[in-house]
N, CA, C and O atoms as a CHARMM CRD file, in Angstrom:
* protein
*
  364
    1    1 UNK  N      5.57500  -8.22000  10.88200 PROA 1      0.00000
    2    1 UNK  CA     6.36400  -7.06300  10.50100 PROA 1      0.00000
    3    1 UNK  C      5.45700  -5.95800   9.97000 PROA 1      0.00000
    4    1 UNK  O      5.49700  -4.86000  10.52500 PROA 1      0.00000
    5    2 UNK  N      4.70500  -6.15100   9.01600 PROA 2      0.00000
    6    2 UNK  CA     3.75100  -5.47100   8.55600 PROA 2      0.00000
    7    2 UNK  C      2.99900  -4.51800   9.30200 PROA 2      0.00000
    8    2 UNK  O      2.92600  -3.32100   9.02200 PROA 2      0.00000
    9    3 UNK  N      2.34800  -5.18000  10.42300 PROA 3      0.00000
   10    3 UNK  CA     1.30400  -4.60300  11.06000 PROA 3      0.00000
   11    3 UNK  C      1.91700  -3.56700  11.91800 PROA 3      0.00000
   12    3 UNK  O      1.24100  -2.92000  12.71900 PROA 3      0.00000
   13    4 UNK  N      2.80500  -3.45000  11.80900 PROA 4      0.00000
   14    4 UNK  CA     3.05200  -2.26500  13.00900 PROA 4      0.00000
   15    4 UNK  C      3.52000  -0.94300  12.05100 PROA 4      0.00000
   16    4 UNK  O      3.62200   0.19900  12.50000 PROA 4      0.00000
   17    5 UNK  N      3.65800  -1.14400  11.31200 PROA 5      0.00000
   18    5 UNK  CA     3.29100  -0.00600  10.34100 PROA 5      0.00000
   19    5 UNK  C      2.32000   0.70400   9.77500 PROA 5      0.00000
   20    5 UNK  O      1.61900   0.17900   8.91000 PROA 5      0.00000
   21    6 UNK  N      2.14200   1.89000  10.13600 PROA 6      0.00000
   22    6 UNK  CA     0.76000   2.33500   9.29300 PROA 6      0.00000
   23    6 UNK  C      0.51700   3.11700   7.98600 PROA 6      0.00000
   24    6 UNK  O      1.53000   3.81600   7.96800 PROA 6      0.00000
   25    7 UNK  N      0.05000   3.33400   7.24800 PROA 7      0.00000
   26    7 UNK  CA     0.21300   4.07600   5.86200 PROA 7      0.00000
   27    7 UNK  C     -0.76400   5.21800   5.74300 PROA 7      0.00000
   28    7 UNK  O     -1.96100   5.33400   5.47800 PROA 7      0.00000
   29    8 UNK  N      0.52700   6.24200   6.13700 PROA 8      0.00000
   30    8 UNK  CA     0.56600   7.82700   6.51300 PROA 8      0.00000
   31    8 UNK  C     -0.80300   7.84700   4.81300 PROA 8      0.00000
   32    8 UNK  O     -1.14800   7.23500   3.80300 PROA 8      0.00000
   33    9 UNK  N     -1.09600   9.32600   5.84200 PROA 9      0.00000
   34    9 UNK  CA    -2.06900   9.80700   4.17800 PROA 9      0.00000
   35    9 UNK  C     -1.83600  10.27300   2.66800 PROA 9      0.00000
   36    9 UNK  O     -2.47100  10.46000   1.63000 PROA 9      0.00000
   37   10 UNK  N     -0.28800  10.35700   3.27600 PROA 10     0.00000
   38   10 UNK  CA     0.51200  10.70600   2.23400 PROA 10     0.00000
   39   10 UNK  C      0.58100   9.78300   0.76600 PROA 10     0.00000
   40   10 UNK  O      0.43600   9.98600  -0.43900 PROA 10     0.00000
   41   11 UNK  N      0.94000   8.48900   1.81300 PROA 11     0.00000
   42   11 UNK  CA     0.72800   7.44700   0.87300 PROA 11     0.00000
   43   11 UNK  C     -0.10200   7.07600   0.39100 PROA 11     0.00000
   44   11 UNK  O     -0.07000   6.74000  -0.79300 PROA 11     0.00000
   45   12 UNK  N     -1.64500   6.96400   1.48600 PROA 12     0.00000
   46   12 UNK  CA    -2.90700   6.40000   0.89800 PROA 12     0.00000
   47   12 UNK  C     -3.55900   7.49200  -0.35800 PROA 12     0.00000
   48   12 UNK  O     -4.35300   7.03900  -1.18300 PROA 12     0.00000
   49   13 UNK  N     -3.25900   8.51500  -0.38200 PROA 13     0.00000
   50   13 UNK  CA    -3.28800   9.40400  -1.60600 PROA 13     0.00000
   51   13 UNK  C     -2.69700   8.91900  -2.54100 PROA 13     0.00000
   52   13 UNK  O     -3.35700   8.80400  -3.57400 PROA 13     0.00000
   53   14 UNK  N     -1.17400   8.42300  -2.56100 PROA 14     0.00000
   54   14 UNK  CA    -0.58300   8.11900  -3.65700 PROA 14     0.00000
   55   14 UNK  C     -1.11400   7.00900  -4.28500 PROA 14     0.00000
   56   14 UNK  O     -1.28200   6.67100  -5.45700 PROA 14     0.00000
   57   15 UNK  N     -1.41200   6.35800  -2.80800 PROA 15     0.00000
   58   15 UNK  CA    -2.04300   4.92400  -3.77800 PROA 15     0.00000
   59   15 UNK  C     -3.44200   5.00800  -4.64800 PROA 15     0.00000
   60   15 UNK  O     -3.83600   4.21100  -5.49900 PROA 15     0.00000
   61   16 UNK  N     -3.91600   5.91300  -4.29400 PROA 16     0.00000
   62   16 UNK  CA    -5.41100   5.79100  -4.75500 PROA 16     0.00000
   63   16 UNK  C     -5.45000   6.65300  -6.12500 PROA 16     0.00000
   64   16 UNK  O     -6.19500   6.34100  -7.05400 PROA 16     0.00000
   65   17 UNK  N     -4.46500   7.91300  -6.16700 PROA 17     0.00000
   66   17 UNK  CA    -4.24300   8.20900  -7.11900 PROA 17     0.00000
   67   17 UNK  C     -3.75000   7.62700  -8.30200 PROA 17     0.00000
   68   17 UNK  O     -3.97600   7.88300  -9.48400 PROA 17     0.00000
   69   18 UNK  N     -2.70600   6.41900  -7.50400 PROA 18     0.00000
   70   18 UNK  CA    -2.02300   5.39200  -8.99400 PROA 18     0.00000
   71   18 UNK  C     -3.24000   4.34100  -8.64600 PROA 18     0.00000
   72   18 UNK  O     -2.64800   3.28700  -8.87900 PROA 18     0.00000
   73   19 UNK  N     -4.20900   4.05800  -8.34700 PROA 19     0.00000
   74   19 UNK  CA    -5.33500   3.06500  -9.06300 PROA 19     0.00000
   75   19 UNK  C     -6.16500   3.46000  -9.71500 PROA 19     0.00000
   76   19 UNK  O     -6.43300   2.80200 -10.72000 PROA 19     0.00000
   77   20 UNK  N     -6.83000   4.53200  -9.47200 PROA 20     0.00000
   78   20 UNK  CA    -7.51800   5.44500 -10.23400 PROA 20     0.00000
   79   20 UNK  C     -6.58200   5.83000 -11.74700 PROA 20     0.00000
   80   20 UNK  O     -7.15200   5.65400 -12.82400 PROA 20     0.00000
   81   21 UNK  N     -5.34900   6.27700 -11.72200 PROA 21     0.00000
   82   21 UNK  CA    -5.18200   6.47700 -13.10400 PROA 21     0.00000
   83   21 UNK  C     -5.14000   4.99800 -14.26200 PROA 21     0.00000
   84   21 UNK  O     -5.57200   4.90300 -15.41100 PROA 21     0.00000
   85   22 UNK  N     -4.43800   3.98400 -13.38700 PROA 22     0.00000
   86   22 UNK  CA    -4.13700   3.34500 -13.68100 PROA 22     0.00000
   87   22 UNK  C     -5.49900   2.09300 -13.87300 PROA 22     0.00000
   88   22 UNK  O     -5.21400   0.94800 -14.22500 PROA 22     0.00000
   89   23 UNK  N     -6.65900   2.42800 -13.64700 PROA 23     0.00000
   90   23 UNK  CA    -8.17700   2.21700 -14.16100 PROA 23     0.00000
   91   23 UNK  C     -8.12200   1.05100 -13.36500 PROA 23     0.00000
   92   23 UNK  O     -8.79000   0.19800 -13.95000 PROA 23     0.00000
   93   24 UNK  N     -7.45300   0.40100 -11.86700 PROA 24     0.00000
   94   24 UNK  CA    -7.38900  -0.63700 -11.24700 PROA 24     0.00000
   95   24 UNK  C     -7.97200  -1.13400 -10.09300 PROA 24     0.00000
   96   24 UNK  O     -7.72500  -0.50000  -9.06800 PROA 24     0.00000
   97   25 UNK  N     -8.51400  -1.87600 -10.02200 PROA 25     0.00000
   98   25 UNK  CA    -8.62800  -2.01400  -8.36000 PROA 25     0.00000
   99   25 UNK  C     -7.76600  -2.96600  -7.94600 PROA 25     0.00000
  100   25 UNK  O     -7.47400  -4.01000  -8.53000 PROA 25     0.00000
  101   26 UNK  N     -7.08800  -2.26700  -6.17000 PROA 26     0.00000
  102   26 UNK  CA    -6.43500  -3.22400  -5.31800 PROA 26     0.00000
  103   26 UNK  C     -6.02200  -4.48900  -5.87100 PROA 26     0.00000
  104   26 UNK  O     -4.91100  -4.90300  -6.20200 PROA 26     0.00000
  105   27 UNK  N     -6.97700  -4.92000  -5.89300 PROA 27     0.00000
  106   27 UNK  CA    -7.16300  -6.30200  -6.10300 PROA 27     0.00000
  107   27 UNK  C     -5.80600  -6.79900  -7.16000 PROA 27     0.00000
  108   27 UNK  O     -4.71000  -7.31600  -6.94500 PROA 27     0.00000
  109   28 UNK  N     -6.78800  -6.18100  -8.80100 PROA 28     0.00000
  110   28 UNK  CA    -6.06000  -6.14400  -9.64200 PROA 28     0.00000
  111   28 UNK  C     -4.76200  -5.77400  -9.86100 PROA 28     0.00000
  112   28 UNK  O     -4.00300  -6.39100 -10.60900 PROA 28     0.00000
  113   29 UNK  N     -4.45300  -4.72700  -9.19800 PROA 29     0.00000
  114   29 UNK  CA    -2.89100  -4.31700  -8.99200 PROA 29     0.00000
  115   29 UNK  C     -2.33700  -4.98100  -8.67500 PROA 29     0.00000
  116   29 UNK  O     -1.31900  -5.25000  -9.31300 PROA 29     0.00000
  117   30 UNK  N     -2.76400  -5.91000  -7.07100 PROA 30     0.00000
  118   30 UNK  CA    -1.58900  -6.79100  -6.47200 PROA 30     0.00000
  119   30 UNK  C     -1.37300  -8.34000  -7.34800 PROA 30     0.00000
  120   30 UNK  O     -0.39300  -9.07000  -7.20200 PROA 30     0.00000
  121   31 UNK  N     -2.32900  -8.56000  -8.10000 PROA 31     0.00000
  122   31 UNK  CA    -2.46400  -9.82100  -9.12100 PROA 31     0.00000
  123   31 UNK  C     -1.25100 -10.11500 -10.37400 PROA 31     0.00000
  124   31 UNK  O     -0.77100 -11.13100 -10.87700 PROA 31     0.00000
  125   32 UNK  N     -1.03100  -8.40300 -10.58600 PROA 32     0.00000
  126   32 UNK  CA     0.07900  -8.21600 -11.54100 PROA 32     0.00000
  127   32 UNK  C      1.04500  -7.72200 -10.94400 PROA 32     0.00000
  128   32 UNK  O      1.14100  -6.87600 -10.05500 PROA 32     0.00000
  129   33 UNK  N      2.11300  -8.62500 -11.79300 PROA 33     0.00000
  130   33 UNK  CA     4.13700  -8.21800 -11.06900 PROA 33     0.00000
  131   33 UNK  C      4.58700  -7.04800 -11.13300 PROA 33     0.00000
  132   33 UNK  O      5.42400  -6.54900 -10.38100 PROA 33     0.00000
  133   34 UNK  N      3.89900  -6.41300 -12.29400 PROA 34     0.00000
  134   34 UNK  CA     4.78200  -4.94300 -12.95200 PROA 34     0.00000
  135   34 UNK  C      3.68600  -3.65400 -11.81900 PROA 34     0.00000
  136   34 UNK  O      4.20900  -2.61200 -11.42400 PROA 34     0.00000
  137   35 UNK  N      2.58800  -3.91600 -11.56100 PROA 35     0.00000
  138   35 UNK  CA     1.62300  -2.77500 -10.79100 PROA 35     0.00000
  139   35 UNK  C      2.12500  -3.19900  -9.54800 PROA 35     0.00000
  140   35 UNK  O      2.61000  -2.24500  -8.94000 PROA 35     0.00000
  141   36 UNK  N      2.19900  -4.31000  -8.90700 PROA 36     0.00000
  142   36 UNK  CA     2.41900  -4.55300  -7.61100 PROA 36     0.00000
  143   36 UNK  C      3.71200  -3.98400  -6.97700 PROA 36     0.00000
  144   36 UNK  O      3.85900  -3.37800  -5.91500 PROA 36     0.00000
  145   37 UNK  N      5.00400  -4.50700  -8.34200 PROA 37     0.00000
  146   37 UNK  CA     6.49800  -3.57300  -8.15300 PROA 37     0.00000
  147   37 UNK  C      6.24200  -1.89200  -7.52700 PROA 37     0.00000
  148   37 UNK  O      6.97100  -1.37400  -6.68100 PROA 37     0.00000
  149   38 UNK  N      5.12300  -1.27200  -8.12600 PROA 38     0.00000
  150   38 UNK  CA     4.87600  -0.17900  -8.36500 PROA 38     0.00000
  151   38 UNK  C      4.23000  -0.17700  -7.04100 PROA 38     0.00000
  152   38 UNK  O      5.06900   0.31600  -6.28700 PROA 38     0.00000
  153   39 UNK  N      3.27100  -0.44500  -6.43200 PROA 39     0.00000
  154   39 UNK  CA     2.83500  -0.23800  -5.43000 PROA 39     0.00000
  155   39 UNK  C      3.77600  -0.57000  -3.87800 PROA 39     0.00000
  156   39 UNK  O      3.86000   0.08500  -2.83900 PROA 39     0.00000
  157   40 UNK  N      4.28800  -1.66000  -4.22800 PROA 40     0.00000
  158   40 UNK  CA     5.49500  -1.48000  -3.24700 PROA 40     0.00000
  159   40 UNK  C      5.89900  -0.29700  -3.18400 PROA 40     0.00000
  160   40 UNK  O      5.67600   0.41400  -2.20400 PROA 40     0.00000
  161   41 UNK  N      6.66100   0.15400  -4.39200 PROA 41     0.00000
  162   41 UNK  CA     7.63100   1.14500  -3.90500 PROA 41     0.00000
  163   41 UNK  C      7.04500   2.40000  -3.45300 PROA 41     0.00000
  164   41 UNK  O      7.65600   3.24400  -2.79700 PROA 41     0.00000
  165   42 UNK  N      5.57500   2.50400  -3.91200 PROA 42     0.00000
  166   42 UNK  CA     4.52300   3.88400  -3.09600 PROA 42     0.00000
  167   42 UNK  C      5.21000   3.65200  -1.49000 PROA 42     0.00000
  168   42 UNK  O      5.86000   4.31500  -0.68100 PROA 42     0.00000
  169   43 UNK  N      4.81000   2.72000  -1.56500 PROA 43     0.00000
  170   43 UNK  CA     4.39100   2.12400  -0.14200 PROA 43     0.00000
  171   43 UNK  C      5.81200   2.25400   0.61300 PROA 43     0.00000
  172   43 UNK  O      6.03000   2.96700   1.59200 PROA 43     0.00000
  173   44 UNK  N      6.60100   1.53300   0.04400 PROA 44     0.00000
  174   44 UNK  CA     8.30000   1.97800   0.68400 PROA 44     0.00000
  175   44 UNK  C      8.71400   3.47200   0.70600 PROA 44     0.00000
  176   44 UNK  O      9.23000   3.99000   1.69700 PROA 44     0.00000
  177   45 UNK  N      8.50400   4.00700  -0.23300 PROA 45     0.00000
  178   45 UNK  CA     8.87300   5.70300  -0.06000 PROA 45     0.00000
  179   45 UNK  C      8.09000   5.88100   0.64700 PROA 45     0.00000
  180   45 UNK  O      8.02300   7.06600   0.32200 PROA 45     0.00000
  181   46 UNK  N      7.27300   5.79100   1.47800 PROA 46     0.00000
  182   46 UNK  CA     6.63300   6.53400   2.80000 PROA 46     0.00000
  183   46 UNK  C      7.06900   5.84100   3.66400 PROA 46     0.00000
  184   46 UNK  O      6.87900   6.56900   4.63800 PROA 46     0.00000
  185   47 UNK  N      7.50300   4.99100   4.02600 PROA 47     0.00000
  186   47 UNK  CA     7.99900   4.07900   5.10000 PROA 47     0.00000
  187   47 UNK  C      9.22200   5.06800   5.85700 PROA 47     0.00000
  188   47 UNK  O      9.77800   5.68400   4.94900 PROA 47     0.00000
  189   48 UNK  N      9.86200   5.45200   7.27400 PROA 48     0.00000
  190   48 UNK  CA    10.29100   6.02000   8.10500 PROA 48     0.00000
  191   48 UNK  C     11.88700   5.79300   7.12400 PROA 48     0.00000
  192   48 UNK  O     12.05500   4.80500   6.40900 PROA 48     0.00000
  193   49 UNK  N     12.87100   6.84000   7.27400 PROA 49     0.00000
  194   49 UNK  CA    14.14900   6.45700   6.44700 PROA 49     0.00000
  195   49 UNK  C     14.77100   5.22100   7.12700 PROA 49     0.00000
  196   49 UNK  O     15.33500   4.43200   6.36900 PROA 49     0.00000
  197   50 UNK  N     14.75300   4.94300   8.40700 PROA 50     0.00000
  198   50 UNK  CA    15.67700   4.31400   8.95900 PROA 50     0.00000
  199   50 UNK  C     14.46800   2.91700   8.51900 PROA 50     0.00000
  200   50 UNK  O     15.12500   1.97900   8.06700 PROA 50     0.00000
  201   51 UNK  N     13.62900   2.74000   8.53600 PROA 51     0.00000
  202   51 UNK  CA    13.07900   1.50800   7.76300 PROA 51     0.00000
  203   51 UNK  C     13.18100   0.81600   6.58600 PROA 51     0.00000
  204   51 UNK  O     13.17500  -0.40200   6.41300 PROA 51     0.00000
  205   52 UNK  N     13.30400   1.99000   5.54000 PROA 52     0.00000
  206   52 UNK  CA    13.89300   1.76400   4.43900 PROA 52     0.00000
  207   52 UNK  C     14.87200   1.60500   4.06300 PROA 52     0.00000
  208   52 UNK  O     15.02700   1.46700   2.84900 PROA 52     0.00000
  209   53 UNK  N     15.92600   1.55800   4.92100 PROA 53     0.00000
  210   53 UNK  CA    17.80700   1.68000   4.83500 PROA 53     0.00000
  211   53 UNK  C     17.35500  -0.50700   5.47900 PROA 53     0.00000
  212   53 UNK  O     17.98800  -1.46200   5.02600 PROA 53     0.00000
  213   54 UNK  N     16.59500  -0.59400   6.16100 PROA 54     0.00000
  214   54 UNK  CA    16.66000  -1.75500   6.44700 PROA 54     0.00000
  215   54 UNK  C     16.02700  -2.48700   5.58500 PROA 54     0.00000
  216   54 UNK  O     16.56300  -3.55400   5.28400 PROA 54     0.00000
  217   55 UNK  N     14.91000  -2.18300   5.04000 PROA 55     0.00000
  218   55 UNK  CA    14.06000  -3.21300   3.76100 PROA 55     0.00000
  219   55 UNK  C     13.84600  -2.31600   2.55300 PROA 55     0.00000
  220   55 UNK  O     12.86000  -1.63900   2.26100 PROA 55     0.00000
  221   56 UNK  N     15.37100  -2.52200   1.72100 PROA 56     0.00000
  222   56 UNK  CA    15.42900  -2.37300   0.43700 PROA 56     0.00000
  223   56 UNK  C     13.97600  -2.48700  -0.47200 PROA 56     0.00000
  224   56 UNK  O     13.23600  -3.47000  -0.43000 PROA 56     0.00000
  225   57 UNK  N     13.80200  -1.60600  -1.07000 PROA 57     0.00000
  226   57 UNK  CA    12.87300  -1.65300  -2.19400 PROA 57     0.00000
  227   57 UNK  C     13.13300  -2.81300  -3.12600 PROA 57     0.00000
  228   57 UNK  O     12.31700  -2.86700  -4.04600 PROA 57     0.00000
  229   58 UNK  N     14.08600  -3.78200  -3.12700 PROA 58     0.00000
  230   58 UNK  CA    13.92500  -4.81400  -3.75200 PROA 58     0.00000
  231   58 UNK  C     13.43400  -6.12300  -3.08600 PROA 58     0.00000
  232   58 UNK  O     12.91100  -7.11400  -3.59400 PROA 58     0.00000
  233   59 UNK  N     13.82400  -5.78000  -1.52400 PROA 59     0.00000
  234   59 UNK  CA    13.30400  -7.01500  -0.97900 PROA 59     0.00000
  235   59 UNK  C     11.46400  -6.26300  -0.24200 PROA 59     0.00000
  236   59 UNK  O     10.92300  -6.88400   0.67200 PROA 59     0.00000
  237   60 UNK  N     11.01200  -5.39400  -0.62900 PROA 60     0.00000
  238   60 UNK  CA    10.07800  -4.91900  -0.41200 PROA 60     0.00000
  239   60 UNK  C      8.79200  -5.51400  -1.72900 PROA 60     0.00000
  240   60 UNK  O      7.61900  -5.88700  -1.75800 PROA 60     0.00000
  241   61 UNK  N      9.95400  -5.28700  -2.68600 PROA 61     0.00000
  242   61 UNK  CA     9.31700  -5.66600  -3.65000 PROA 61     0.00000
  243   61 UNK  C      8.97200  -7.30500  -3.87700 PROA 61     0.00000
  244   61 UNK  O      7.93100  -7.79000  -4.32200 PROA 61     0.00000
  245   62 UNK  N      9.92700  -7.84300  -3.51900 PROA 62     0.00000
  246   62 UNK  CA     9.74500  -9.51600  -3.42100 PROA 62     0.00000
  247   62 UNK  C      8.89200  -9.61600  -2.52800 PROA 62     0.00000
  248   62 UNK  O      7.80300  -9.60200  -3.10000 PROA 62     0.00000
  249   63 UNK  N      8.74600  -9.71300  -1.40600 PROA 63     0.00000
  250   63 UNK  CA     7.82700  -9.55200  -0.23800 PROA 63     0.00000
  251   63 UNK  C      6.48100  -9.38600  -0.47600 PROA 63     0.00000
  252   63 UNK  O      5.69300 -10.27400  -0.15000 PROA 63     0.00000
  253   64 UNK  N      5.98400  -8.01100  -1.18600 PROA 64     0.00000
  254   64 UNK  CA     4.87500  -7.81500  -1.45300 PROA 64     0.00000
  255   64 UNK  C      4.21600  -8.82000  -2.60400 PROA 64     0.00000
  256   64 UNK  O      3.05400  -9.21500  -2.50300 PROA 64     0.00000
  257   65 UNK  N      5.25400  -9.26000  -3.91800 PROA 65     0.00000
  258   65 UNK  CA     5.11600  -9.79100  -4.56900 PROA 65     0.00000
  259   65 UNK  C      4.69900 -11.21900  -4.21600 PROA 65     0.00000
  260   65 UNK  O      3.90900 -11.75300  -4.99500 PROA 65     0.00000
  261   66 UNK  N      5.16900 -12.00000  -3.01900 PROA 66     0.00000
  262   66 UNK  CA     5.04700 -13.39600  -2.48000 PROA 66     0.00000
  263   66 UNK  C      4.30700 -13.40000  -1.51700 PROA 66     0.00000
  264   66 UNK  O      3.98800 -14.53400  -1.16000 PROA 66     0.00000
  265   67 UNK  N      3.83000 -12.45500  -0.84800 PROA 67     0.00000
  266   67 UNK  CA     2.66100 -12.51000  -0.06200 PROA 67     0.00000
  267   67 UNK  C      1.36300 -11.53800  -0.47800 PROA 67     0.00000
  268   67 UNK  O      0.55100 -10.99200   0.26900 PROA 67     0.00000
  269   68 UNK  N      1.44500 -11.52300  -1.70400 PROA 68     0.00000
  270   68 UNK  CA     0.34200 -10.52800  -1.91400 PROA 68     0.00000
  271   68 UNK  C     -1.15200 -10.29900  -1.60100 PROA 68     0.00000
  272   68 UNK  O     -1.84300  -9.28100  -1.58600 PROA 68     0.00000
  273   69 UNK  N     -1.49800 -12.03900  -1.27200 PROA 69     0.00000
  274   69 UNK  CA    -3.01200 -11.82000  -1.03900 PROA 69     0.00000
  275   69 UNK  C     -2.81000 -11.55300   0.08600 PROA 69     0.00000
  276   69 UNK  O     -3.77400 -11.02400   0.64000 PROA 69     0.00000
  277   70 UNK  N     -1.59000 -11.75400   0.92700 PROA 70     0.00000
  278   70 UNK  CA    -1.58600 -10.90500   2.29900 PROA 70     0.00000
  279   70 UNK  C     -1.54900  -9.09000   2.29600 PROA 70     0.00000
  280   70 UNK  O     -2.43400  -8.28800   2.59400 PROA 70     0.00000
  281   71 UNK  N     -0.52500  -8.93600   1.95700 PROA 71     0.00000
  282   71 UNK  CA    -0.67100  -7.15100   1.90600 PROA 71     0.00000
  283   71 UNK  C     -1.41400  -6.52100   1.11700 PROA 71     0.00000
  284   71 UNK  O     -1.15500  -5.32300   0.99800 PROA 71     0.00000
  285   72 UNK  N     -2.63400  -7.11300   0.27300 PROA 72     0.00000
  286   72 UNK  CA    -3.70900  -6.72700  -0.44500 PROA 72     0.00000
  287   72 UNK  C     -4.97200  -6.35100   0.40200 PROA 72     0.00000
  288   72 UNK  O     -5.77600  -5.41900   0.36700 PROA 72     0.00000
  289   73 UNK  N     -4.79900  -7.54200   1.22700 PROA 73     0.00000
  290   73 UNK  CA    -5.72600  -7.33800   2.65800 PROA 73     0.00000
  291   73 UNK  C     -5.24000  -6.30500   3.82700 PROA 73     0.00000
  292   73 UNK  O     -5.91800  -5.47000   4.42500 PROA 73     0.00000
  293   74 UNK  N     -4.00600  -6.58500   3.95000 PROA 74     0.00000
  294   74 UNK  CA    -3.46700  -5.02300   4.94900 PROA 74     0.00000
  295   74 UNK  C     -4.09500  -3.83900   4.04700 PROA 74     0.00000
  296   74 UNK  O     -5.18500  -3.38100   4.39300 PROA 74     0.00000
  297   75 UNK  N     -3.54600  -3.40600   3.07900 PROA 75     0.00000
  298   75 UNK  CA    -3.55300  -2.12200   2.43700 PROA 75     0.00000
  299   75 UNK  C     -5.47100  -2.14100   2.34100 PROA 75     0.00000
  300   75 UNK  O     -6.32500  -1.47500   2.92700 PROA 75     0.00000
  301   76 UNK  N     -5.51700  -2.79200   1.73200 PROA 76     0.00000
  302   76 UNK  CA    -7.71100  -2.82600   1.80200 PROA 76     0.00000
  303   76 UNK  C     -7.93800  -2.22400   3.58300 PROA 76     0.00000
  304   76 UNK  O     -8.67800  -1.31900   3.96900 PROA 76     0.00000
  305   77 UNK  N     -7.34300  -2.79100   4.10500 PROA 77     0.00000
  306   77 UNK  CA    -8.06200  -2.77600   5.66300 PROA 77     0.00000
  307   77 UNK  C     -7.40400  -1.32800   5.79200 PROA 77     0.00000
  308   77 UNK  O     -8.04300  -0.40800   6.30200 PROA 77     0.00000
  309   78 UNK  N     -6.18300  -1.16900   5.34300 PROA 78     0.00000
  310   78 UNK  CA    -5.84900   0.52800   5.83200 PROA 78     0.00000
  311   78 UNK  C     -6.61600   1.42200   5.09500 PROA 78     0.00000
  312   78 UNK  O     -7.25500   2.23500   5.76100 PROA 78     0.00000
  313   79 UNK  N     -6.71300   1.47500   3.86000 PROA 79     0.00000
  314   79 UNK  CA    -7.83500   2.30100   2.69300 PROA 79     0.00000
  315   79 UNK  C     -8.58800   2.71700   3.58800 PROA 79     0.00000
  316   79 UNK  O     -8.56900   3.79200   4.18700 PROA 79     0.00000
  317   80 UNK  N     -9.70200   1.28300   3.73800 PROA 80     0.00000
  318   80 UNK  CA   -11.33500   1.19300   4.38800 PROA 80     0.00000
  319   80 UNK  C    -11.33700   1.79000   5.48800 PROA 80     0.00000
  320   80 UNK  O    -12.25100   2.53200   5.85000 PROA 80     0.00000
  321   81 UNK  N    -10.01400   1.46000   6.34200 PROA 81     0.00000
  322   81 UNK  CA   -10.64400   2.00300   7.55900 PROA 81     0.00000
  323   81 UNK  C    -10.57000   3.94800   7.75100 PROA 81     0.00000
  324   81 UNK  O    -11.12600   4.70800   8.54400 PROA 81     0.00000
  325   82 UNK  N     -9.78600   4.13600   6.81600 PROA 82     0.00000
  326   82 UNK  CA    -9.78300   5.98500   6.83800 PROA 82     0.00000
  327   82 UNK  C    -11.00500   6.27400   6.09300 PROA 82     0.00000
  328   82 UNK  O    -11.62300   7.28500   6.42500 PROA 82     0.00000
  329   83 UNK  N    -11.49500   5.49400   5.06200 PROA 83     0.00000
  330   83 UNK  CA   -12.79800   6.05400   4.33700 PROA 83     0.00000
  331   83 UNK  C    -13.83400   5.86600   5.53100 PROA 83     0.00000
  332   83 UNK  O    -14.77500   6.63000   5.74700 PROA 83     0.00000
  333   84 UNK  N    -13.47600   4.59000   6.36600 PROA 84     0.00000
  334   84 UNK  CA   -14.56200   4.89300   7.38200 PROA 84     0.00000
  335   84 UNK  C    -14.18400   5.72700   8.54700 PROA 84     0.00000
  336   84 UNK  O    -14.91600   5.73900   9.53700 PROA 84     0.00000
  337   85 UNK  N    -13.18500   6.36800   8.50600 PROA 85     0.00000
  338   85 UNK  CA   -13.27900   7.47600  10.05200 PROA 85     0.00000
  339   85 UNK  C    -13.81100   8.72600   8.99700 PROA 85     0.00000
  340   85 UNK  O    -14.34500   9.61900   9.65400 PROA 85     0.00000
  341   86 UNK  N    -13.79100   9.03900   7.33300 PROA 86     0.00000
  342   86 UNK  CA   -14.31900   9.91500   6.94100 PROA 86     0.00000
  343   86 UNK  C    -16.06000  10.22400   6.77400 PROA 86     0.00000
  344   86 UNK  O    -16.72700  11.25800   6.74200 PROA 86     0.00000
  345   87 UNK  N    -16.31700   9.07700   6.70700 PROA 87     0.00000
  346   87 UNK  CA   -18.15500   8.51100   7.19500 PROA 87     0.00000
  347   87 UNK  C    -18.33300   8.53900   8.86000 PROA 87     0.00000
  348   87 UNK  O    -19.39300   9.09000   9.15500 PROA 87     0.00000
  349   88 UNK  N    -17.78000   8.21000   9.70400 PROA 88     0.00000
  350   88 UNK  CA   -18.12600   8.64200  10.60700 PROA 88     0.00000
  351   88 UNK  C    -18.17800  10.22800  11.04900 PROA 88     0.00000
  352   88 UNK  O    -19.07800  10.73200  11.72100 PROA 88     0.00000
  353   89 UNK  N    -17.08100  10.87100  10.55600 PROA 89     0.00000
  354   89 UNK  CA   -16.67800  12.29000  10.87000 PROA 89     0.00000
  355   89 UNK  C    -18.18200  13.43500  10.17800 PROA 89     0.00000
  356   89 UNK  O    -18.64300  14.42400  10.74800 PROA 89     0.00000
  357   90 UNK  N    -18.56900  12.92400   9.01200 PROA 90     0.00000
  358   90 UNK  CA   -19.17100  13.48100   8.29300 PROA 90     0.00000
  359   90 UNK  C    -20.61900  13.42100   8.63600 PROA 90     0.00000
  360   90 UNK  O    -21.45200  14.11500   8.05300 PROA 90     0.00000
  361   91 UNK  N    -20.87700  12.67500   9.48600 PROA 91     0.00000
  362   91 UNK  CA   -22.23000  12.58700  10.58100 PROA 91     0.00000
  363   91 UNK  C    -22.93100  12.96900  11.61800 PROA 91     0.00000
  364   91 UNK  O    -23.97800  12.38900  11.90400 PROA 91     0.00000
């Protein structure tokens, strides 16, 4: 389900902005219930409307919460891979 979604820049801003304030890395965020709640729902408010009418921010939130070392690794691999089309671009 996951993978066919991608996380617009919109979001990857939001996210990086709430780890950075929030003095966290990835990692650490998805480790805790109350940051991870929080990062779901980044992550769901950018999601297409008609996606989100289908996966409630609560079962978004369970989800992320029970597979986290999984979507810790999606979201890492989406981050990395725009920091790396910005290293390539910049060459």
């Amino acid at each position: 389900m996951i993978k066919q979604f991608e996380i617009n820049n919109y979001v990857r801003k939001q996210l990086q902005d709430y780890l950075t304030e929030k003095k966290l890395t990835l990692e650490q965020a998805m480790a805790e219930e109350a940051s991870n709640n929080e990062i779901a729902a980044i992550v769901h408010a950018g999601l297409p409307g008609m996606v989100r009418k289908i996966y409630s921010l609560g079962k978004m939130q369970t989800f992320f919460w029970e597979k986290r070392e999984l979507i810790q690794g999606f979201i890492a691999d989406r981050l990395q891979s725009v920091n790396g089309e910005k290293t390539k671009k910049a060459k």
